[in-house]
C-alpha positions in Angstrom: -11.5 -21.0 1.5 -11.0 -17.8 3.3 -8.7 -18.4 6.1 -8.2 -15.6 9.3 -5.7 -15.7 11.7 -7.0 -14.6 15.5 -5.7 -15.4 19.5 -7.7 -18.4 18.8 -5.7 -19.6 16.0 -6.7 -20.3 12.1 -10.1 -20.1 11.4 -11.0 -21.1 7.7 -14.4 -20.8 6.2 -16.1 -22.0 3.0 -16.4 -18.4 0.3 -19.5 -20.7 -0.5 -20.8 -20.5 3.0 -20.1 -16.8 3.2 -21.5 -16.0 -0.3 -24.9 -17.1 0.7 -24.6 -16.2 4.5 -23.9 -12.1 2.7 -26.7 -13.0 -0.2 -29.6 -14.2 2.3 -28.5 -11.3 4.5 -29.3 -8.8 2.3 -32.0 -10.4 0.5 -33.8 -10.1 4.1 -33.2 -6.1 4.6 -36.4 -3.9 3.5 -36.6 -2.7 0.5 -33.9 -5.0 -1.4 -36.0 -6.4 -4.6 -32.5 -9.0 -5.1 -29.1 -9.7 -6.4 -27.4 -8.5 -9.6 -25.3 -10.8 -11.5 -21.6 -8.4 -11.8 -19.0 -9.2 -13.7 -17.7 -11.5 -16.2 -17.1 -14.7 -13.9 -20.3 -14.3 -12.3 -22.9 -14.0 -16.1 -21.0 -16.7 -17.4 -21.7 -19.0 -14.0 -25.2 -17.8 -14.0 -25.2 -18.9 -17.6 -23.5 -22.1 -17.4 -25.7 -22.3 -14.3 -22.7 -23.4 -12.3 -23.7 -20.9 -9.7 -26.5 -20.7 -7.5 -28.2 -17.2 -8.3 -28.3 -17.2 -4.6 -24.5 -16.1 -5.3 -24.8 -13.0 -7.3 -23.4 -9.7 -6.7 -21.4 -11.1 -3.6 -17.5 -10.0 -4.1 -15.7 -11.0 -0.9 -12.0 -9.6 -0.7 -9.3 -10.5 2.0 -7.3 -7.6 3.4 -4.9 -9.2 5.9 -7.2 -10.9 8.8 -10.3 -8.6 7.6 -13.5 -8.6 4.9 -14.0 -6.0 2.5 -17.5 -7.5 0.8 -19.2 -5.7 -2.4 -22.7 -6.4 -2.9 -24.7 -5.2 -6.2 -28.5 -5.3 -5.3 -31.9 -4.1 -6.8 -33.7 -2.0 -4.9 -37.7 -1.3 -5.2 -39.1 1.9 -6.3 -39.7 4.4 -3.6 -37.8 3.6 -1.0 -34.8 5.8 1.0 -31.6 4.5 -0.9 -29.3 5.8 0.9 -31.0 4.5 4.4 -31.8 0.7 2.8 -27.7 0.4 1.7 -26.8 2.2 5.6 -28.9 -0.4 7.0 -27.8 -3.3 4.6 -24.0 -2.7 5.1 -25.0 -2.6 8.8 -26.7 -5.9 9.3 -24.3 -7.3 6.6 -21.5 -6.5 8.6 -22.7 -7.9 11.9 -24.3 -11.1 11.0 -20.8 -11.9 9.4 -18.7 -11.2 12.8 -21.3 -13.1 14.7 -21.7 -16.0 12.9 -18.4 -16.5 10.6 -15.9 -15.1 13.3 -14.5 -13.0 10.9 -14.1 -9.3 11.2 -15.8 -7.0 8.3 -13.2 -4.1 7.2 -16.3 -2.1 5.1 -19.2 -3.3 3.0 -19.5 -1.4 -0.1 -23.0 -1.6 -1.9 -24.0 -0.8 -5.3 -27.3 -0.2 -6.5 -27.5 -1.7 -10.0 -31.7 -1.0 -10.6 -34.6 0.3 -9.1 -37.8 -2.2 -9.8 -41.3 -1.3 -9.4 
């Protein structure tokens, strides 16, 4: 549960729900070919298949009452890299703020692969 503090009050909202709010979000952006698995907690879910892969390469941070999100995608061959992660840290971004509430300090994305 990731809780923020506003003028409103407390707002808490399911990592879960924000994990696959920030997953579908990017999946959507052009050129994105899908999600990388990073880290030990996530391979070993994926293996286990406690996760959804739905949840992969979504790291969501809490600094005070703000978001710092890292997302580790695959991109497909040919496209502007630096414009698709602009665009994705963008719409990432916003779509969290509209529809969690919650404001989005920076969105850091790593390419992991280029696909064909």
């Amino acid at each position: 549960m990731i809780k923020v503090t506003n003028h409103i009050g407390t707002i808490g909202v399911s990592a879960r729900y924000l994990r696959s709010l920030i997953s579908q979000t990017a999946e959507s952006c052009f050129g994105v070919a899908g999600m990388n698995s990073y880290g030990a907690v996530q391979s070993v879910n994926n293996l286990m298949k406690r996760d959804r892969a739905e949840n992969n390469g979504v790291i969501i941070k809490q600094s005070e009452n703000k978001l710092v999100i890292d997302l580790h995608i695959t991109v497909t061959y040919g496209v502007n890299v630096g414009a698709i992660t602009d665009s994705i840290a963008h719409k990432v971004s916003y779509v969290v703020t509209e529809r969690a509430g919650i404001e989005v300090e920076a969105v850091n994305v790593f390419v992991d692969a280029i696909v064909d």
